[in-house]
N, C-alpha and C positions, 0 to 999 in steps of 0.2 A: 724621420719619425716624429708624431709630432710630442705636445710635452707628456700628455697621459698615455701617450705609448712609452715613453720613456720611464715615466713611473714604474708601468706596470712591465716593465724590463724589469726594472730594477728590483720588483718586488718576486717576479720568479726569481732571477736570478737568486734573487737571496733565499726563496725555498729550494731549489736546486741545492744549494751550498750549505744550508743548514738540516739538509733530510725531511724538513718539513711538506715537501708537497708530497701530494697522496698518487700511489705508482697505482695502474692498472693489475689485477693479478690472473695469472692463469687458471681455468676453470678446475677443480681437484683431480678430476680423473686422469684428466692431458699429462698432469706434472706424474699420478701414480704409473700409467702407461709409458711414460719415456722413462722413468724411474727403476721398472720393470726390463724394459729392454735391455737399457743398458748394463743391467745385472748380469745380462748374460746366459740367465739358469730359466728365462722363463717359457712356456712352451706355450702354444696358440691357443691352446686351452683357458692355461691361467690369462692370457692379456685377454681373449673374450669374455671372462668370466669378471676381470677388474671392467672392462667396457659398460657389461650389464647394468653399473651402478648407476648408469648415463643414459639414459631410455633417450633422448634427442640427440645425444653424439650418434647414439650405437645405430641410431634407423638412417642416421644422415651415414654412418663409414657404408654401410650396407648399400644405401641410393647411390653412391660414388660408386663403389665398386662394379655396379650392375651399369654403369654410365657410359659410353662412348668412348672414354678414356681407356679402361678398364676391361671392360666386358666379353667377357669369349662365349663361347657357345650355348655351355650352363648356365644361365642366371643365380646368382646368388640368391638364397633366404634365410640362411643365418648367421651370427658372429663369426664362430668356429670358419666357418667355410670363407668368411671373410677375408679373415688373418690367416690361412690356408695360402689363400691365393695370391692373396698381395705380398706376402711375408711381413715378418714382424717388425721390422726397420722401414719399409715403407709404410706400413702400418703407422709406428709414431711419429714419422712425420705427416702422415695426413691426417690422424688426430690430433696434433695441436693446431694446423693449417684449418683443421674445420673450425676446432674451440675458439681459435681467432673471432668468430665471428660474434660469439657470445660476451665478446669486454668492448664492443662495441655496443652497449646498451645506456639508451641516454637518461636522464632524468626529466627535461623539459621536451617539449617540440621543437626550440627553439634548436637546442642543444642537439637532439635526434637529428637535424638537417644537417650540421654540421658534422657529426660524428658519422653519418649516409655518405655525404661527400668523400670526406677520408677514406672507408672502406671502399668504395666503388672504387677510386683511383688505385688502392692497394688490390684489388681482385685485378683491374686490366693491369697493374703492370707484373702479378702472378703471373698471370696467365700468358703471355708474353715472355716473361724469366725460362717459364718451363718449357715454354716451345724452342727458346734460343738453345737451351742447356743441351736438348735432345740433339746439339750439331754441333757439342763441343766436346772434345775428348777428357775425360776426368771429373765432371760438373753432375751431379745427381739432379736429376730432375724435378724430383719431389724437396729436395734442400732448394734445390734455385726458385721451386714456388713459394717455398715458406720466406723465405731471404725477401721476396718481392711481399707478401705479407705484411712483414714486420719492418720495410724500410721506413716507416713514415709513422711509426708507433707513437715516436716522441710527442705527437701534434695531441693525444688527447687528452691527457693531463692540463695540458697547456690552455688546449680551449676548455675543459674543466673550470680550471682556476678564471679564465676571461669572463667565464657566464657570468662573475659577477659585479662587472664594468660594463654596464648597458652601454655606452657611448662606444669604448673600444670593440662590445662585439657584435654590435651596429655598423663597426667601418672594417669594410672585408680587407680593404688596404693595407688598413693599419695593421691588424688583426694576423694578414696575412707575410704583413713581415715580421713581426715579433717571432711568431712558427715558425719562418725561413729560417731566421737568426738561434735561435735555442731547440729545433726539436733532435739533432741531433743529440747533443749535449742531456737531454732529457731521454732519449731513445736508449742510448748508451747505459743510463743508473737502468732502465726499466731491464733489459736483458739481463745486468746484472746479476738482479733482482729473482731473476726466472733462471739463474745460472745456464745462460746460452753459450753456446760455443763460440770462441773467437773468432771465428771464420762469419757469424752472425754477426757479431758486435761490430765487426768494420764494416758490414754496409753499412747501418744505420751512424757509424761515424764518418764516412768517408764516400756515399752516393753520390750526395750533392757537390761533392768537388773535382770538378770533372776535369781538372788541373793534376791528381793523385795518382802515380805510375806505382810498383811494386817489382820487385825480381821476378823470378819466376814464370810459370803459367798462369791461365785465367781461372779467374777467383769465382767467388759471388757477386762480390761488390761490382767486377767488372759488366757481369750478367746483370744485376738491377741498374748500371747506368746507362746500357743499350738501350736497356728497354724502359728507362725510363725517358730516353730522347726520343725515340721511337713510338713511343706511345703518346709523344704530347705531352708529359706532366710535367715539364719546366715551367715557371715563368720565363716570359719571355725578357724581363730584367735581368733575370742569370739562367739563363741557356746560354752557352758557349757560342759567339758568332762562328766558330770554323767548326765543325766538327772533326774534322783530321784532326786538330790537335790533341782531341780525347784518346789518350791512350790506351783505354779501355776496348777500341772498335780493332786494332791492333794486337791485342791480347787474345780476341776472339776470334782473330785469324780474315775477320772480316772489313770491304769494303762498304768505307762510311755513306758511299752517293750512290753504292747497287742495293744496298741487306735491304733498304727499308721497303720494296717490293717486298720481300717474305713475309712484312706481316699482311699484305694483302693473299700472297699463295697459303700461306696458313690460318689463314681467318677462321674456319671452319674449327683446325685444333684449337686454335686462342677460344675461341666459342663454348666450343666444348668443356675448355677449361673453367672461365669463367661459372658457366652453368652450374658445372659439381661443386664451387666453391657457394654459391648464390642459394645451395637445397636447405 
C-alpha cells in the first residue's frame, strides 16, 4: 500500500473507531415494513397500506411479483393482492432487497461508477445466493438474496469518504485494497445500524474468509462464499488457490470441480433474478 493509501487507512480507520464516518441508511418505509412484520399483528392490508407511502417501492414489489420468479396465472395489479400472494415475510424481505437499490445513489458521476460497480456485483452474486439456497435444506431463499445484497455494503462509505483523495480514487488498486482490508469491518457497524440479524452480520464479517468453518449446517455466509467464487468476484490476489479447502462448498453438500456447471444450467433463473432486482 502505498504511503497515501496508508494515510487514508489510517484516517478511516479512525472514523470507523470514533463513530465519525457517515453509515448509509435504510429507505423509511423498508425499516416501517420489517417493523411491522415482525410485530407479528400486522395483516396484508395494513403492510400494503404502509407500502402506499412508497409510490416507487410499491410499483417495483408489484413488477417482481408479476416477474418470472413469481408469477402464476393471475397477474398482479395491486398491493393487497401482492402481499396476498407472496406472504408478508417474503414480503419484507423483498422490500428491503429492492430499497437496497435506492442507498446506492451517488453524488458525482464519478462516484455514480463506482457505487454501479458495487451494486451490479451485489445483484449477480443475489441472484446466484438465491438459486444456490433453492437446493439447500433450511436456507430461505429470499434471505440468501438479501445476505448476497448486502455482503459488500461496507465498500460505500468507504469510497464515500475516498472521493475526496483525487489520487487515491484515481488508483483502482490502491483504492481497491483499502475496501478489501476494512469493508468488512465498516459492513458490520452499517447492519448494526439497521439492526440486522446475526445470521446477516456474519456474511458481511466473514465472506471474504474463505479459511472460516462453523458447527452446524449451512449458513448464509456459506451461500454468499459459493457464490461469490462462482461468480467471479474474488480478486484474484485472495481467491483461495484450492477450492476444496473452502469449507463452505462442504457445508453445502456440494462438489467444488462439478456445482460450477449449475450456474450455466441455471442461467436463465440467475437472469431472471437479476432482472427483478435491476426494475
Amino acid at each position: 500500500m502505498s504511503i497515501k493509501g496508508e494515510q487514508f487507512y489510517s484516517e478511516l480507520k479512525q472514523a470507523v473507531e470514533s463513530d465519525q464516518l457517515v453509515l448509509p441508511t435504510l429507505p423509511e418505509v423498508a425499516l416501517k415494513i420489517r417493523e411491522a412484520v415482525e410485530s407479528e399483528n400486522s395483516s396484508a392490508q395494513q403492510i400494503a397500506e404502509t407500502l402506499t407511502q412508497d409510490a416507487s417501492l410499491s410499483a417495483r414489489l408489484i413488477q417482481v411479483s408479476n416477474s418470472p420468479l413469481y408469477r402464476s396465472r393471475t397477474p398482479i395489479d395491486d398491493l393487497q393482492m401482492a402481499v396476498t400472494r407472496l406472504g408478508i415475510r417474503m414480503v419484507r424481505d423483498l422490500v428491503i432487497s429492492l430499497a437496497m437499490k435506492q442507498i446506492y445513489q451517488a453524488t458525482s458521476d464519478v462516484l455514480d461508477e463506482h457505487f454501479r460497480n458495487c451494486w451490479n456485483t451485489a445483484v449477480e452474486v443475489a441472484a446466484i445466493c438465491r438459486m444456490l439456497a433453492t437446493t439447500v435444506p433450511g436456507i430461505n431463499p429470499e434471505q440468501a438474496l438479501l445476505a448476497g445484497l448486502i455482503h459488500n455494503i461496507g465498500s460505500l462509505p468507504i469510497l464515500v469518504m475516498a472521493e475526496d483523495d483525487d489520487d487515491l480514487f484515481q488508483n483502482s488498486e490502491a483504492l481497491g485494497e483499502i475496501i478489501w482490508e476494512l469493508q468488512s469491518e465498516v459492513g458490520q457497524l452499517i447492519l448494526k445500524t439497521w439492526n440486522f440479524a446475526d445470521s446477516m452480520t456474519e456474511v458481511v464479517k466473514n465472506c471474504y474468509d474463505f479459511s472460516y468453518d462453523h458447527e452446524g449446517g449451512a449458513t448464509l455466509n456459506d451461500i454468499v462464499q459459493v457464490a461469490l467464487l462462482q461468480g467471479g468476484h474474488i480478486p484474484e490476489a485472495h481467491a483461495p488457490a484450492d477450492w476444496g479447502t473452502v469449507p463452505a462448498f462442504a457445508k453445502l453438500g456440494m462438489d467444488f470441480d462439478v456445482n460450477v456447471v449449475e450456474i450455466e444450467e441455471n442461467k436463465e433463473i440467475i437472469e431472471n433474478t437479476k432482472q427483478s432486482l435491476m426494475i
